[in-house]
C-alpha positions as CSV (number, residue, x, y, z in Angstrom):
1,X,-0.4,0.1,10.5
2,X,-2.2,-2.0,7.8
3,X,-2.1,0.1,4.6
4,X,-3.3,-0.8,1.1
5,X,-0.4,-3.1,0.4
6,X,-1.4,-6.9,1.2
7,X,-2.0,-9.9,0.0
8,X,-0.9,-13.4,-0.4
9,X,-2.9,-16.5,-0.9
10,X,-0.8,-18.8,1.1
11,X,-1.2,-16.5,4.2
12,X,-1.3,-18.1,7.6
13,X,-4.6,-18.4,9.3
14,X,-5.3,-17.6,13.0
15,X,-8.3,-18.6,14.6
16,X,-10.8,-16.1,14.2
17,X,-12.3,-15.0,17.9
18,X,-15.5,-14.1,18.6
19,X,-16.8,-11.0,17.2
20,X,-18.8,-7.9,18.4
21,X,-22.7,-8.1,17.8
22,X,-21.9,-4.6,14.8
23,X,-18.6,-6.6,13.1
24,X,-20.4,-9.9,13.2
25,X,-23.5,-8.7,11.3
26,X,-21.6,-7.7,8.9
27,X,-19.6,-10.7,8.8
28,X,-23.0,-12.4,8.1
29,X,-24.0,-10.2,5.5
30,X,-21.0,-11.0,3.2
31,X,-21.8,-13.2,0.2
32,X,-18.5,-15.3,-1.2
33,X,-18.4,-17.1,-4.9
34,X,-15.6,-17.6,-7.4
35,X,-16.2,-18.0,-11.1
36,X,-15.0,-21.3,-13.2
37,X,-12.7,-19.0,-14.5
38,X,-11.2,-18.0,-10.9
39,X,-12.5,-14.6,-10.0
40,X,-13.2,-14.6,-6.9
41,X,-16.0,-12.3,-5.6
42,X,-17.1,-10.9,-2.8
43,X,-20.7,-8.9,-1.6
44,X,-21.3,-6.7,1.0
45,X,-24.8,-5.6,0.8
46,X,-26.2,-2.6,2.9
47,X,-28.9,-0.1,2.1
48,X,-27.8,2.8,4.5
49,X,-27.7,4.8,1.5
50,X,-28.3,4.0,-2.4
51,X,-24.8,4.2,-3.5
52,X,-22.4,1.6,-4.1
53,X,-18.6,0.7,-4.4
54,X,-16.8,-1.5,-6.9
55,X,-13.4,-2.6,-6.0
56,X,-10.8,-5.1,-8.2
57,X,-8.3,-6.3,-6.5
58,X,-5.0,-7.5,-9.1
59,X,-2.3,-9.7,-7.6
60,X,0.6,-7.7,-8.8
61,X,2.5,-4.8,-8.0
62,X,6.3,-3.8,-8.2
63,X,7.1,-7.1,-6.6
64,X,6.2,-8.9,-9.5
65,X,8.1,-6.8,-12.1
66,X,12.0,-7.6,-13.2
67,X,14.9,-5.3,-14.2
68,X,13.9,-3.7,-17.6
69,X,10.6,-3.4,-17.0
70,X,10.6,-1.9,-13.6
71,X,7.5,0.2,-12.9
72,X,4.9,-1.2,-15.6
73,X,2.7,-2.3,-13.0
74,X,2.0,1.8,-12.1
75,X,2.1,2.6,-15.7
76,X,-0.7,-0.1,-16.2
77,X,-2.6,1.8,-13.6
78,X,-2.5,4.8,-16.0
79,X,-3.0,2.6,-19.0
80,X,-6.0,0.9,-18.0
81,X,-8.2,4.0,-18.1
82,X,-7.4,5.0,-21.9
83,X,-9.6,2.6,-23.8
84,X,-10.5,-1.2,-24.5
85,X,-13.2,-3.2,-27.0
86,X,-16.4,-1.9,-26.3
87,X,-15.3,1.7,-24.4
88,X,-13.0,3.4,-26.2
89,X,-10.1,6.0,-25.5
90,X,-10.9,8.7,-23.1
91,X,-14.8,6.8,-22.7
92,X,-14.1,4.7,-18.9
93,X,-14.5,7.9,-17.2
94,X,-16.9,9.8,-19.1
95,X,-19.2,6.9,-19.1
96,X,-18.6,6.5,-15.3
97,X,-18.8,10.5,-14.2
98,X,-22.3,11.0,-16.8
99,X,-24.0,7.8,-14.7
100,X,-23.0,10.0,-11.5
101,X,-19.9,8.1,-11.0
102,X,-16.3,8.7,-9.8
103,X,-13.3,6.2,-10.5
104,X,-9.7,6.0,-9.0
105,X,-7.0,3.7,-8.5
106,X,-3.0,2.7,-6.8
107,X,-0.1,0.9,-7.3
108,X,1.7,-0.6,-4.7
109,X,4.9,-3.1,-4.3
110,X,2.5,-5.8,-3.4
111,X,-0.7,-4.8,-4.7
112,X,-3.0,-2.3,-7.9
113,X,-6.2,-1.6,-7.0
114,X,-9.0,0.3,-9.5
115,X,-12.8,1.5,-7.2
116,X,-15.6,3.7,-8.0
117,X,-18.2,5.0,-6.1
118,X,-21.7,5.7,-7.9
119,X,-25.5,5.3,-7.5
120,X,-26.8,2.3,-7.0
121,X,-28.9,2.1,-10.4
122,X,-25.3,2.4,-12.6
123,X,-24.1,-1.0,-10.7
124,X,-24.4,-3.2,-14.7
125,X,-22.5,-0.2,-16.4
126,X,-19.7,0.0,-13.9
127,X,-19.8,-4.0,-14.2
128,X,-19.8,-3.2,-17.6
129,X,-17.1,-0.9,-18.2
130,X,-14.3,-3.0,-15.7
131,X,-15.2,-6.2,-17.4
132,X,-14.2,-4.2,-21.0
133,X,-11.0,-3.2,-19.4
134,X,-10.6,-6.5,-18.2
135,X,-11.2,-9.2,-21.3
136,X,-9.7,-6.7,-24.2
137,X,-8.0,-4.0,-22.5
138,X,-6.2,-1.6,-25.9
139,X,-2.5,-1.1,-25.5
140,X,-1.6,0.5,-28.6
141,X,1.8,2.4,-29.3
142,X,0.0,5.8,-29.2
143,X,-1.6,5.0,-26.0
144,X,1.5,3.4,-24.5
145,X,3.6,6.6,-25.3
146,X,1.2,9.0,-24.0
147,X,1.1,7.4,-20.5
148,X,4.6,6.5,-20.7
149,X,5.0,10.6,-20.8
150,X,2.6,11.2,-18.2
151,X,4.6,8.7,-15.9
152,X,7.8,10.0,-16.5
153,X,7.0,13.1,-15.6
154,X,5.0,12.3,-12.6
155,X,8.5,10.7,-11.2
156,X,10.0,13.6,-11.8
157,X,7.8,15.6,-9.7
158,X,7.1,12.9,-7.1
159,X,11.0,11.5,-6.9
160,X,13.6,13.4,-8.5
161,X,12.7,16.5,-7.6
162,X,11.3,15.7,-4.3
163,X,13.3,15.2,-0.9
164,X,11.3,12.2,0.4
165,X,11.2,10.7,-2.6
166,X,14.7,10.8,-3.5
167,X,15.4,9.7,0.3
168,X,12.8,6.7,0.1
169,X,14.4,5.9,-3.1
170,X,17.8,5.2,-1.5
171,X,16.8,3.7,1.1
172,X,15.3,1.0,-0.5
173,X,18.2,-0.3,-2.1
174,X,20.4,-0.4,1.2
175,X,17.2,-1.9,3.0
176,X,17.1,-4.8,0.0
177,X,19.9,-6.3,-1.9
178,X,18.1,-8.8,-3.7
179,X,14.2,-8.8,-3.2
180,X,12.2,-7.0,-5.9
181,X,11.1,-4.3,-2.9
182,X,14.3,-2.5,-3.3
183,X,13.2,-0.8,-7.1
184,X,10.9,2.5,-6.4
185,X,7.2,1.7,-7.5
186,X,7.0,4.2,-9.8
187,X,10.2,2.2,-11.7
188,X,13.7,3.6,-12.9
189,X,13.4,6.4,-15.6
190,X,15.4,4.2,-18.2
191,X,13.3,1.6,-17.5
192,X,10.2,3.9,-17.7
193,X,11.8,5.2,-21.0
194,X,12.0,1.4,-22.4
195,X,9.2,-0.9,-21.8
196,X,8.0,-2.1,-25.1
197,X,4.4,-2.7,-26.1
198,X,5.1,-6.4,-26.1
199,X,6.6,-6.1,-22.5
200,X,3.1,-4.6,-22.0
201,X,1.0,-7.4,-23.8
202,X,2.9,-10.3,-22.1
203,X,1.9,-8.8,-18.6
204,X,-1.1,-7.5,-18.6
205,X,-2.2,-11.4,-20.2
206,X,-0.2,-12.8,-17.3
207,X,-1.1,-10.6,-14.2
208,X,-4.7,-9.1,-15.5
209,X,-6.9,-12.2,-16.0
210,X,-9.4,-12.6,-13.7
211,X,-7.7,-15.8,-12.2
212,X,-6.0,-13.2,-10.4
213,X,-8.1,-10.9,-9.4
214,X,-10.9,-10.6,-6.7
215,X,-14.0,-8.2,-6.9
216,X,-15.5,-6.8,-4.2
217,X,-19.0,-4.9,-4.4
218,X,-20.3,-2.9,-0.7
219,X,-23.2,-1.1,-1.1
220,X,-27.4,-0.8,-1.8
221,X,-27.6,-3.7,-4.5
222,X,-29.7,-6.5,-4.8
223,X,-27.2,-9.6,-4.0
224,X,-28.5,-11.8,-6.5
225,X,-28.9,-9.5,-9.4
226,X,-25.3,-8.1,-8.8
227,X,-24.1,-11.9,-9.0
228,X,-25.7,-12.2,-12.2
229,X,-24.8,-9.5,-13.7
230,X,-20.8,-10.6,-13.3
231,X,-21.3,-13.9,-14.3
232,X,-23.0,-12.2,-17.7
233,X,-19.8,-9.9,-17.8
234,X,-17.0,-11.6,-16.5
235,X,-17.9,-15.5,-17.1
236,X,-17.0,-15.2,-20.7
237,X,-13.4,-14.1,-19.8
238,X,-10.4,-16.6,-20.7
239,X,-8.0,-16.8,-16.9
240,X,-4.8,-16.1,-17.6
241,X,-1.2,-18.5,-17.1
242,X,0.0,-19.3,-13.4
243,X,1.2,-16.5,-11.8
244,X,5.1,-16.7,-11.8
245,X,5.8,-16.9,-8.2
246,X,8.5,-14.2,-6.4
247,X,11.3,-15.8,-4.8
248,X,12.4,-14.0,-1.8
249,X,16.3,-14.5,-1.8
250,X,17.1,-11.6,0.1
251,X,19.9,-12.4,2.9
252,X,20.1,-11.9,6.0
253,X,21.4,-8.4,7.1
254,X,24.6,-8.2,9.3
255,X,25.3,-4.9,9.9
256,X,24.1,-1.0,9.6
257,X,24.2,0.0,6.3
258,X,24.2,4.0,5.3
259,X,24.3,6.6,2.8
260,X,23.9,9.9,2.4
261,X,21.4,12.3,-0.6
262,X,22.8,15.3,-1.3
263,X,19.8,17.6,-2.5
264,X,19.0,21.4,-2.2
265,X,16.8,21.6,1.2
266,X,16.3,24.1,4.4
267,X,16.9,21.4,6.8
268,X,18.8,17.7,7.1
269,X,16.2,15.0,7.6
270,X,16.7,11.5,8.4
271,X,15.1,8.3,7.2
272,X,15.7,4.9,8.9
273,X,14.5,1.4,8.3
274,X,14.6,-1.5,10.1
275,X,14.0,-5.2,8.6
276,X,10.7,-6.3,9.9
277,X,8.5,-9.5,9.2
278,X,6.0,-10.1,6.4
279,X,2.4,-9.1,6.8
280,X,0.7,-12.2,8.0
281,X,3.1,-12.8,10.7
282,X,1.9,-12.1,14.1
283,X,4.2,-10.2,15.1
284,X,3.2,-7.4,12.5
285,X,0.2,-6.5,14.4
286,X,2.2,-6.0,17.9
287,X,4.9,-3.5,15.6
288,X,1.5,-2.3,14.8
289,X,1.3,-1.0,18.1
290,X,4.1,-0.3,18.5
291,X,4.2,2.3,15.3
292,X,1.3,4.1,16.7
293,X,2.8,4.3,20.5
294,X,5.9,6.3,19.2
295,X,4.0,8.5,16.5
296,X,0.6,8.9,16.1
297,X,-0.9,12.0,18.1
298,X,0.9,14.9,19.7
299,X,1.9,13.0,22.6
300,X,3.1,10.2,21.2
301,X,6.6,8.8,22.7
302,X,9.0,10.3,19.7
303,X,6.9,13.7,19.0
304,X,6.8,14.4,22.7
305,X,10.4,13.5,23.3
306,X,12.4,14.6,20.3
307,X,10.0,17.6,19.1
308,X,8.5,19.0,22.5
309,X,10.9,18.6,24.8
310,X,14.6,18.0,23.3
311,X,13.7,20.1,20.5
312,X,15.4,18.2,18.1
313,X,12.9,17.5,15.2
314,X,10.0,19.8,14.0
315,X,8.2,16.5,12.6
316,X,8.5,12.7,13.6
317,X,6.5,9.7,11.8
318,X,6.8,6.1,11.3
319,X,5.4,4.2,8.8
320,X,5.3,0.2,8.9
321,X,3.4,-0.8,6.0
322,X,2.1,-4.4,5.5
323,X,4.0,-6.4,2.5
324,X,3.9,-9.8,1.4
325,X,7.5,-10.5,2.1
326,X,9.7,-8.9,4.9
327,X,9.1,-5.7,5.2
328,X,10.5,-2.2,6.6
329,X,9.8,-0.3,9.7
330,X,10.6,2.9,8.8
331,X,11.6,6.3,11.2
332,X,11.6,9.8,9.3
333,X,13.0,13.4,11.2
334,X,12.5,16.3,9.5
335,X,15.3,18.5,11.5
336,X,15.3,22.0,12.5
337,X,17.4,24.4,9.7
338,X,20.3,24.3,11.6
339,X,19.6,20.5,13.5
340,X,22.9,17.8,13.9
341,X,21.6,15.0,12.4
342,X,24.0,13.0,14.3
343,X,22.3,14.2,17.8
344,X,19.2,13.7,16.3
345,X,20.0,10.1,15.5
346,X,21.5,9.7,18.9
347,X,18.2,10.9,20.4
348,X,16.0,8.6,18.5
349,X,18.0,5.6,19.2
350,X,18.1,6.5,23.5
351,X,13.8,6.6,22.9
352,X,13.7,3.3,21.1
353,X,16.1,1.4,23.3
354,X,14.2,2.7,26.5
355,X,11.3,1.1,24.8
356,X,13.2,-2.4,24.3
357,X,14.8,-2.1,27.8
358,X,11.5,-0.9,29.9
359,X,8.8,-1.5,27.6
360,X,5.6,1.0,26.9
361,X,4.1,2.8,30.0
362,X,0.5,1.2,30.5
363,X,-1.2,4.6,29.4
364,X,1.0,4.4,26.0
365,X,-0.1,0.8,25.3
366,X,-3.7,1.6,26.1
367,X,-3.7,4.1,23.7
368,X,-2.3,3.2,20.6
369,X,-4.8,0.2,20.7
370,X,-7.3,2.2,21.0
371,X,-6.6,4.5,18.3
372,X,-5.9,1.2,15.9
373,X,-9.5,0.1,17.1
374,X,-10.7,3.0,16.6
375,X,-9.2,3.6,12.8
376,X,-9.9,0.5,11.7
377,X,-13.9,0.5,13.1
378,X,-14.1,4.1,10.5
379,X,-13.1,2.5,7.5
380,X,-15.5,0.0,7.9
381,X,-18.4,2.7,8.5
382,X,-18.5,3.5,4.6
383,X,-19.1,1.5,0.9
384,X,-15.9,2.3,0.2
385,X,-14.4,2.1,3.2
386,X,-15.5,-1.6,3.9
387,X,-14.4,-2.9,0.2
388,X,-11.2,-1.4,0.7
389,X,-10.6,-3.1,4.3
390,X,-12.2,-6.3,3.7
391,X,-10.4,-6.4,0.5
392,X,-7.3,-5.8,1.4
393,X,-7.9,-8.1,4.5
394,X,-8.5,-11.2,2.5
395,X,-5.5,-10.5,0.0
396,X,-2.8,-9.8,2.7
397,X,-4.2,-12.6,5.7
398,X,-6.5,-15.2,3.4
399,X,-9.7,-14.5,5.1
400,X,-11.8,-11.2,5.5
401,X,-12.9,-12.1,9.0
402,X,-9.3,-11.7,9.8
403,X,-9.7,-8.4,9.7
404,X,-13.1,-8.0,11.8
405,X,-10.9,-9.9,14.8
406,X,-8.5,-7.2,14.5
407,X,-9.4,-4.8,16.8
408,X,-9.9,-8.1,19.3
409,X,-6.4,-9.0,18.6
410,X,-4.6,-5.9,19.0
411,X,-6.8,-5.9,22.6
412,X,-5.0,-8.9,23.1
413,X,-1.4,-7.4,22.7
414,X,0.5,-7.2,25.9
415,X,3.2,-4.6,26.8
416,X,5.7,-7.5,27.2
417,X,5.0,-8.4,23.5
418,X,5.7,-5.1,22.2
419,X,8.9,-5.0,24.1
420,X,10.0,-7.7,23.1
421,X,9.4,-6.6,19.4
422,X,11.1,-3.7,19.7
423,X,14.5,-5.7,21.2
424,X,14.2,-8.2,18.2
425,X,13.6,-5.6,15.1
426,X,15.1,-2.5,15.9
427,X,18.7,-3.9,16.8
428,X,21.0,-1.9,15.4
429,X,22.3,-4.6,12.9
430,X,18.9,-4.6,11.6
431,X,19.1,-0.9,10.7
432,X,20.1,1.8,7.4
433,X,19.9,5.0,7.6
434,X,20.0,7.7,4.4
435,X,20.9,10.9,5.5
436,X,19.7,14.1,3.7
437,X,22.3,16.9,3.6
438,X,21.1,20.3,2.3
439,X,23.4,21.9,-0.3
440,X,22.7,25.5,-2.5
441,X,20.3,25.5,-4.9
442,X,22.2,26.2,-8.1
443,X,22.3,29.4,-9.9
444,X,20.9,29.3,-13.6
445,X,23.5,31.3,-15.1
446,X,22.3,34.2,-17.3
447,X,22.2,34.1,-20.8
448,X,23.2,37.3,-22.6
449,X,21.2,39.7,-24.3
């Protein structure tokens, strides 16, 4: 399903069909223009209700980071909050929240993203306050320490100590040998524990510039006072050097690959990837389908099989998440306390190879499109919600409007597409598989009196 990971300016274009008379007006509504200094922005005016979100879109995300500095991107995300020129530390969101404003953001392998949401009359000081961070953004040693901290401990919590996390983690490298994709978002601790304030300079100059960024604005504004006020804010700031391009070397898998976590749990769970296509291929929107045919909704293929009637699994997802390179389509069981992972496994693959042998029953097809109509036709029903989608649209498939044809083109999917899909990607030489097997949770031994 798309998620907030895409992007990639040399992304294949399909002709756009024609749209509904709702997706079109607000294809018409958009406003487009790019600064001399390469910001690109984008307007989506609407005055349903006098509120507005701000999106900025950066081209960068793990994918663009190296061995040593694994990770900076997300700590950037932390870093950009405490303090630059005109607002200083601990100011972004105390300035933001007193105008009635509230601010968030996410890091991805592909993708970091920063959006409020506020009342329409504090559109110049949210303008005001991204622009700061933008043009003379403060990374001093105190500062870098203090979210270096903050980070280190939140990969702690969210991977080391954490099942999926730890499981997600390996995966990655078996699923990768060579692409950037196979380090964890968050980074390696030692890397975590190393990157230097000049590591920090170098790319936030490089991958922070506005030459690599794109703004989007949805919302009750007057267009041509919004495109004023960033040309005041924004025109003034330098672009940045050519984005270093990622070479995808990664090659070609021939065989299952496995290994096992060992980590204190009630159950085994299983987590299996499969090598899928980039994000702007077409065949991403038919494993699309496909993704929300075998999990999404209590009688969905795998939770009706392997949860309702074998009884193997008490929970079965899949997530296939856009990327800009090859990406993963990715199976998790969470098994019963005292579940064989190796029946489990055995189950799953019978399910999927059905699917590749007889295809998806008509009422199975029908309704996963539906349900990716349908979630994609929400997001766009809110300011936020329509900056996000059209945003993310335009980074991942070079257009916006690609994303208003979506729901046409998932229509357009047949069962014989998704059949085939499922025979070319989830062959068993496309595969790994990590394992979790529960051990004791170890005693802490007492310490005498």
């Amino acid at each position: 399903m798309p998620s907030p990971t895409k992007s990639k300016s040399s992304a294949k274009k399909s002709p756009i069909p024609q749209l509904p008379p709702a997706l079109q007006a607000i294809a018409d509504s958009v406003i487009e223009a790019k600064l001399p200094n390469g910001l690109q922005i984008r307007l989506l005016p609407s005055d349903a209700v006098p509120t507005c979100s701000f999106y900025t879109f950066f081209r960068v995300g793990a994918r663009n980071e190296r061995p040593g500095i694994t990770g900076i991107s997300h700590l950037f995300e932390h870093m950009m909050f405490n303090g630059a020129k005109k607002y200083g530390p601990g100011q972004f969101d105390k300035v933001l929240e007193s105008n009635g404003g509230t601010s968030n953001a996410y890091t991805s392998n592909d993708l970091t993203v920063y959006y409020e949401d506020f009342m329409s009359e504090a559109l110049e000081k949210v303008i005001d306050l991204e622009s700061d961070r933008m043009k003379s953004l403060q990374v001093t040693p105190k500062m870098l320490e203090s979210e270096r901290k903050v980070v280190m401990e939140e990969r702690r919590l969210r991977v080391d100590n954490e099942i999926g996390g730890l499981m997600d983690e390996e995966l990655s490298t078996l699923v990768w040998k060579a692409h950037p994709y196979r380090w964890p978002v968050i980074g390696w601790m030692k890397d975590i524990e190393n990157i230097k304030r000049e590591d920090c300079l170098d790319y936030f100059r490089t991958f922070y510039a506005p030459n690599n960024a794109t703004v989007f604005v949805s919302g009750d504004f007057d267009p041509r006072q919004a495109m004023a006020l960033i040309k005041k804010y924004y025109g003034s700031i330098k672009p940045g050097p050519a984005v270093p391009m990622v070479q995808d070397s990664e090659p070609e898998q021939k065989g299952e690959r496995r290994a096992e976590v060992r980590h204190p749990a009630q159950a085994p769970s299983l987590m299996i990837a499969w090598r899928g296509p980039q994000g702007d291929d077409p065949d991403t929107l038919v494993l699309d389908v496909l993704q929300y045919a075998l999990s999404v909704g209590q009688s969905s293929r795998l939770t009706r099989a392997l949860v309702f009637e074998q009884e193997l699994a008490v929970g079965v997802s899949v997530d296939w998440t856009w990327r800009f390179d090859p990406g993963a389509f990715t199976v998790v069981m969470e098994l019963k306390p005292d579940g064989d992972p190796k029946i489990a496994e055995a189950a799953l693959y019978a399910q999927l190879q059905k699917v590749a042998d007889h295809g998806l029953e008509p009422r199975e097809l029908e309704k996963a499109k539906n349900n990716l109509a349908a979630h994609l036709l929400r997001e766009l029903a809110t300011n936020n919600g329509r900056a996000h989608a059209l945003g993310t649209y335009e980074l991942m498939l070079g257009d916006w409007r690609q994303g208003l044809a979506l729901p046409s083109r998932y229509e357009s999917i047949t069962a014989e597409q998704v059949q085939a899909a499922a025979k070319k990607y989830l062959a068993p030489e496309r595969r790994s598989v990590v394992t979790l097997v529960p051990t004791e949770e170890k005693e802490t031994p007492e310490v005498a009196a």
